[in-house]
N, C-alpha and C positions, 0 to 999 in steps of 0.2 A: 396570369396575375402578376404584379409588381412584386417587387420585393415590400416593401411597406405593408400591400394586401396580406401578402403572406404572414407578416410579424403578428400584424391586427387580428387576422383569423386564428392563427393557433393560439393565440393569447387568451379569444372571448370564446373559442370551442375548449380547452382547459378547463376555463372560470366553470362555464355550464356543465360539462361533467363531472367536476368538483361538486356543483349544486345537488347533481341529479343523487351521485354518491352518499352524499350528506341524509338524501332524503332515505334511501335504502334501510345505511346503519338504522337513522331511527326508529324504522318502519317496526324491528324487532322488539322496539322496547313499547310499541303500541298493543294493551292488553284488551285493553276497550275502550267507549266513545270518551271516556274520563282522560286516557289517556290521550287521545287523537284530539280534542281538542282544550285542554288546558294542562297538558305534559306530566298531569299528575302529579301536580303543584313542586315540581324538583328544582328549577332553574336557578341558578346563580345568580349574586349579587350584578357580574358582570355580563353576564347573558343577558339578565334581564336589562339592563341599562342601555344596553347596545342595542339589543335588540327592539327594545321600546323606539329606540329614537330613531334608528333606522327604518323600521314600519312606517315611523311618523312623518320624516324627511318629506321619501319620496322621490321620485323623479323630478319632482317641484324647487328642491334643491338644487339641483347640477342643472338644470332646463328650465323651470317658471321662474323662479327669484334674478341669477342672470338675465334673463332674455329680459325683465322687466328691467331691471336697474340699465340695464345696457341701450333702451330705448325712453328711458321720460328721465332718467338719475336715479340718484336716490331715495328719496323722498320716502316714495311708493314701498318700496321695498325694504327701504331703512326702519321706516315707524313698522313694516310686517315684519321683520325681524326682533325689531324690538321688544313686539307681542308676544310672539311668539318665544323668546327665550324666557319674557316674564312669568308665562302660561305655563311654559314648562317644570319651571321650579316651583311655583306654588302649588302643582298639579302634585309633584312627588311630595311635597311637604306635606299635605294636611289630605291628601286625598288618599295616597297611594298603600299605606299603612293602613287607614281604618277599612276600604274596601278589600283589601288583604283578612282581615281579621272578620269583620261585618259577613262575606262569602263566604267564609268556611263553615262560620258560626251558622248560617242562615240556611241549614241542608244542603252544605257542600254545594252552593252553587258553581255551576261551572262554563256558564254563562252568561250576558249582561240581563238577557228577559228572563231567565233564571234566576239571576240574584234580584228582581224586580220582581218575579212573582214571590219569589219563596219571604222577602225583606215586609211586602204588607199582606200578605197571609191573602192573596186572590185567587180567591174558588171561583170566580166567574172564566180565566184564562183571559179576559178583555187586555192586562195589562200584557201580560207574555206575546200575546199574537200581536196585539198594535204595535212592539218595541221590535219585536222580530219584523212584521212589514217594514218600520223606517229603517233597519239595518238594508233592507233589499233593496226599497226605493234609493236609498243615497248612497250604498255599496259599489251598486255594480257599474252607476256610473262614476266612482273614482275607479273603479278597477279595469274601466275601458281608460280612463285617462291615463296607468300604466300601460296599457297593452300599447296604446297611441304613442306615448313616448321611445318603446322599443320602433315602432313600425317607421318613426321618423327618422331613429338613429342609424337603422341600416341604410335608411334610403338615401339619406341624403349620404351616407360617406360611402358606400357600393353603385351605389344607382338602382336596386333593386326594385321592384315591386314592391310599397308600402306595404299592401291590404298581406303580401304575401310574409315577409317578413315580420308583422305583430304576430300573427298565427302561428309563425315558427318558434317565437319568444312565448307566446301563452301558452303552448305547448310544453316547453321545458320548465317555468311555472307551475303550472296544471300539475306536472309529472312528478314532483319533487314533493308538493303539497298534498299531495292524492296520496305518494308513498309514506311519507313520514307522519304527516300532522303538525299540531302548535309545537312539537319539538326540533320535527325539521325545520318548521317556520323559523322556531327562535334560533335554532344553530344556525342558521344560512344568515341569517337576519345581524348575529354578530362577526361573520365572517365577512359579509359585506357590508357592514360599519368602516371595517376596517381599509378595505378595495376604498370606499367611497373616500374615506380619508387620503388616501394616497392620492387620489386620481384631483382630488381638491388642490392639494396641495403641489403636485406636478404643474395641473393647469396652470397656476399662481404666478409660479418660478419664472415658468416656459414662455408665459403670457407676457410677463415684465421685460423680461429678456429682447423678445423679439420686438415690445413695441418704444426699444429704444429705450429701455430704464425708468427709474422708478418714476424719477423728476421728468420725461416725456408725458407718463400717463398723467401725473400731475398737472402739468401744464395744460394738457389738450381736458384734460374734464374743468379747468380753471377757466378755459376758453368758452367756456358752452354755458347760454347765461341759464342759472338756477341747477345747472344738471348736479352740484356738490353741497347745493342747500335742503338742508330738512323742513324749511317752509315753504321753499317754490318747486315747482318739477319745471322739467326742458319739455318743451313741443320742438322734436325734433324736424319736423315740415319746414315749421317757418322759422326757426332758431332762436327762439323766445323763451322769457320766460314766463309763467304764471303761477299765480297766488295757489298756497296751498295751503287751505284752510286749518286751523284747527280742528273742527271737526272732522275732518278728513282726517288728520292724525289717528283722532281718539277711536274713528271705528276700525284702523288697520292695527290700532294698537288691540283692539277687541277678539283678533285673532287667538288671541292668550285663552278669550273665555270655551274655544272650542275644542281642549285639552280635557276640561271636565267630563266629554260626552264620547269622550272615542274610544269603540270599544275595544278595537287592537290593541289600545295604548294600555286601558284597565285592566284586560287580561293579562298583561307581564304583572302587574300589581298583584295579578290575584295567582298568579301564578310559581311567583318566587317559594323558595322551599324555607326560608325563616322571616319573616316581616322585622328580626332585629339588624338586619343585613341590607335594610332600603335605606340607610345612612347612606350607605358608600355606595349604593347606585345611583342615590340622586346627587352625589357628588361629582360623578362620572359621568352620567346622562346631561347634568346641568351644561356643566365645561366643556365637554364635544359638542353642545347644541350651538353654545354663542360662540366656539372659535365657528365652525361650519358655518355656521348664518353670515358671520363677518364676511365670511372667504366667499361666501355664495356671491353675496351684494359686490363683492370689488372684484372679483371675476367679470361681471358686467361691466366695473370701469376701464379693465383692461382692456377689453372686448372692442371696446369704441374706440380706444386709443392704438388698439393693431390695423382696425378699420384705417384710420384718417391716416394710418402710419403705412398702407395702402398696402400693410402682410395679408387683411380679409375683405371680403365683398363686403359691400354696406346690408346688412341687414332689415327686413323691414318684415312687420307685422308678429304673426305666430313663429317665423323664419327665426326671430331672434331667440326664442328657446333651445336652436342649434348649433348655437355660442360654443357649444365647448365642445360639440362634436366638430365644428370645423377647426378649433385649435388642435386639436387632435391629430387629423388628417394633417395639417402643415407640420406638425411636431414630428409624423411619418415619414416625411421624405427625408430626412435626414442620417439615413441606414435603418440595419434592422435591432440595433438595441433602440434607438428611438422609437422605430415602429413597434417594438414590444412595449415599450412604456405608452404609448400612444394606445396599443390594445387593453394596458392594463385602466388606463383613462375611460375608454370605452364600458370597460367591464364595471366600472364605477358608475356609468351610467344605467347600466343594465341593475346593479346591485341596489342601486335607490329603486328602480323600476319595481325589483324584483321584490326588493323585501318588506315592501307598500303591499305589492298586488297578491302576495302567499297571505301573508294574514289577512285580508279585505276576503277573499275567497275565502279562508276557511270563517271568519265569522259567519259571511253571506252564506254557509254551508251548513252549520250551526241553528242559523236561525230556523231556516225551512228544516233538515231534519230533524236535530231534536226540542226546538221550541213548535213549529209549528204543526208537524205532520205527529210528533210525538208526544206532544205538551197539551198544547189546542187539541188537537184531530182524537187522543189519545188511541191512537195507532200503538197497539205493544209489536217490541218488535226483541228478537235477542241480539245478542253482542254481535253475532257474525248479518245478521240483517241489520243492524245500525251503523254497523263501519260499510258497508257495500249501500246504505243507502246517502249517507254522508259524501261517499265518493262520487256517486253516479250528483249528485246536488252540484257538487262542487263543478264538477265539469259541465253541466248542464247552464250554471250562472257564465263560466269561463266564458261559454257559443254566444250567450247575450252582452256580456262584455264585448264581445269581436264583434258584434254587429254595431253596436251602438260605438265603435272606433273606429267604423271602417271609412270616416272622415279625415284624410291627412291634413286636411286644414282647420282641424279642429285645435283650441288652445288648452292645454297642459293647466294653466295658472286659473282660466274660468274654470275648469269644470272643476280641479280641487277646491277652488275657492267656497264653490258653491255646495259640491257633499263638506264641507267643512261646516259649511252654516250650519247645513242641515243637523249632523252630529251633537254641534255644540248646542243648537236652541233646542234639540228634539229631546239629547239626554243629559247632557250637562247641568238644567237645572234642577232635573228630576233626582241625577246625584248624589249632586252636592244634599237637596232636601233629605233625601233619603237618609243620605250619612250622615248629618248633624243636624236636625230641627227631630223632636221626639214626638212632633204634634201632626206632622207630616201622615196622611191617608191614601189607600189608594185612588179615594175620587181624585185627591188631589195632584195626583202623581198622574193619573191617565188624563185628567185635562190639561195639564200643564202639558207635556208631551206633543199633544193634538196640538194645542197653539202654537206651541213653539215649532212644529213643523209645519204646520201654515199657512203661519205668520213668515219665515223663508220663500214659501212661493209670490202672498202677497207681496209683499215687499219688493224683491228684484223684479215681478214682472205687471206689479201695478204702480206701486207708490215710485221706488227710482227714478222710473224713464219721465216722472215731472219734475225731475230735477230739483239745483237749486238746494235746500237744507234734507230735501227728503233725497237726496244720492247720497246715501253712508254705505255703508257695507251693513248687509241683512242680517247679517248675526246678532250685531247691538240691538235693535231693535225686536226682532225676535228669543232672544234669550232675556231681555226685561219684562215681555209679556208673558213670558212661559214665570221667571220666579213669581210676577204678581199675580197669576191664576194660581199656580200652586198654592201659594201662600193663602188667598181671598178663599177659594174652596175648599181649602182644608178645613180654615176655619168655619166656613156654611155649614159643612157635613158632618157625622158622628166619629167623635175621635174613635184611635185604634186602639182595641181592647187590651188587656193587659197582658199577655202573652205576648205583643207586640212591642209593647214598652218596656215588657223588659228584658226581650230580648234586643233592644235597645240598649237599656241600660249595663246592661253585662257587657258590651261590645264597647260602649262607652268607658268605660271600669278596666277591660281589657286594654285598650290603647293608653289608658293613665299609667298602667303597672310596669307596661313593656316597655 
């Protein structure tokens, strides 16, 4: 091995022994499934915040947002930033409080089909198992789209075996989440905030640096017609530019509505230890999201401009998501403190990876044990057969994860794109109804649900591909069919009895006090 390999390797074997450690400690403080999967509502202002936004990221961060802005500009990626940091903040503002207070009040759920069956009092189980199936259907293929992003990372900077290399990543994954639970989730999840951070901000430096300063990258993205406007993007083939519609804005801006429905994201909500202390997380979560989204999108400017500056290969297709594992590698040869900074770059990739796919697995782990085999099935089981059957779950989603990534050409930015949809149209509007409309029913909460999931499938694999006004992004369209069924069949159906309303209204009363 080189000296550089060497740097790289002890750096990203460190980080994941760190990981695996992390998952141990907590492994002690796990009593039962309450603790193993919502940490027993203890987490920090600052855990939670960190830990929310790095679940959220993702490998999509340091790999999908990049590799897009570094192949069409900005455009693309600038209006998905844009959403997404506005999603963010209204997500903590009005959401994150009352489903904190709404779950505990509502039989300690500990849950998202938990706080959904226990919130409209369903003796049928219809609402808890259909919420638990869309966790699984849209789960595990974002959580193959982490496994996919570790399997690319090694491969292209080792030469290794893809298919071999995710499996060693889902492995140390699997291993830390299986030991700990949502509290190893959340520790690891704010330690690697913090790697991610660095490794952002390293790329940044090292990027500018090598492609000749700031006013080169200026210049060469100045050069490329539309690649620095937010109405046109670059068709890098023929070096053109083209129109980018308004509406194309409004549904990358729509990304924002797919915050309401995530249920990694609402578990730190539900899981902080005072709901008077989501001030300074969403102060914190807000402000790391939009510097990191900036630094993501101009990372790709860089990218092209080390390119033309003939530091990297020209990039082409799903390749450009490997943006910053190849600045990486060149940042390597430059000794072995640069190769350790180059590993800690890396470990930043793994840490988006990482702190996406621990949470995605344990909801998807969640769901089937104790929503579906537990809830639906009404399977009793006791604390030591519900954490042994919680873990055997979890590693059971991980093997279908690895199958359905065992594509190295698979892209990073479609498949999140798409369990995004799916999250945001399936629970996001069911949510938001839940938490603030008091007239809201189960019927109206299980049809809305059905539609809005799909209405996701329709959409990208019927209505899009005719182009023209119907290619938006599937979530606008299906998260306005899911609020307008909720809302229509609420009111067709028998309101919710009073037991329902007011425990409504007490939850309502509580977030006015606090």
């Amino acid at each position: 091995m080189t000296t550089a390999q060497i740097g790289i390797s002890v750096t990203i074997i460190v980080y994941l022994l760190g990981m695996l450690y992390i998952g141990i400690l907590c492994s002690r403080q796990n009593n039962d499934t309450d603790d193993f999967y919502l940490g027993g509502r203890k987490l920090g202002p600052f855990v939670t915040a960190m830990s929310a936004e790095a679940s959220d990221m993702s490998s999509w961060l340091l790999m999908g947002l990049p590799g897009l802005a570094y192949l069409t500009g900005i455009a693309d990626a600038g209006w998905t930033a844009i959403g997404l940091a506005i999603g963010t903040y209204i997500n903590w503002l009005i959401v994150a409080k009352r489903i904190r207070l709404y779950s505990h009040v509502a039989s300690n759920s500990i849950t998202i089909p938990d706080f959904f069956h226990n919130r409209f009092r369903d003796k049928s189980g219809i609402l808890m198992g259909l919420s638990a199936l869309v966790i699984l259907v849209f789960f595990i293929p974002y959580t193959a789209s982490g496994f996919a992003a570790c399997g690319k990372l090694f491969s292209s900077l080792f030469g290794v075996d893809y298919f071999w290399a995710m499996v060693i990543s889902a492995i140390v994954i699997v291993g830390y989440t299986a030991t700990g639970g949502f509290l190893a989730a959340s520790t690891t999840d704010f330690v690697q905030s913090i790697v991610m951070s660095i490794a952002l901000l390293v790329v940044l430096g090292f990027g500018i640096y090598t492609a000749g300063g700031w006013g080169a990258v200026m210049d060469n993205a100045q050069s490329l017609p539309g690649y620095l406007s937010m109405t046109l993007t670059h068709d890098p083939a023929t070096n053109t530019a083209a129109p980018y519609g308004a509406l194309n804005s409004i549904s990358m801006l729509c990304w924002g509505l797919g915050y309401f429905g995530m249920p990694h994201i609402l578990l730190r909500f539900m899981a902080i230890e005072d709901e008077k202390k989501l001030k300074l997380s969403r102060r914190i979560a807000s402000s790391w999201v939009v510097i990191s989204l900036f630094v993501g999108v101009f990372i790709g400017v860089v990218g092209l401009a080390m390119t033309n500056a003939g530091a990297l290969v020209t990039l082409t297709g799903s390749d450009s998501e490997t943006i910053i594992v190849r600045i990486a590698d060149l940042l390597s040869q430059n000794g072995l403190l640069c190769a350790v900074l180059a590993g800690l770059i890396l470990a930043g990739i793994l840490a988006s990876t990482m702190s996406t796919a621990d949470s995605q697995l344990l909801a998807a782990s969640s769901s089937v044990s104790q929503n579906l085999i537990q809830g639906v099935f009404g399977k009793k089981m006791n604390v030591k057969q519900s954490m042994i059957t919680a873990r055997v779950t979890l590693l059971a989603i991980a093997v279908i994860g690895i199958f359905l990534a065992r594509d190295p050409n698979s892209s990073v930015f479609n498949i999140v794109s798409f369990a995004w949809a799916g999250f945001g149209a399936s629970f996001g509007p069911v949510v938001l109804f839940a938490l603030f409309w008091r007239r809201t029913n189960r019927f109206g909460a299980i049809a809305g649900m059905l539609v809005g999931g799909v209405m996701v499938f329709v959409w990208k694999y019927l209505v899009a591909p005719m182009g023209g006004l119907w290619d938006i992004y599937e979530l606008m369209p299906a998260f306005a069919a899911a609020c307008l069924t909720i809302w229509l069949v609420s009111l067709l159906t028998p309101a919710p009895d009073s037991e329902i309303t007011d425990e409504f209204d007490k939850v309502k009363m509580l977030d006015a006090q606090k």
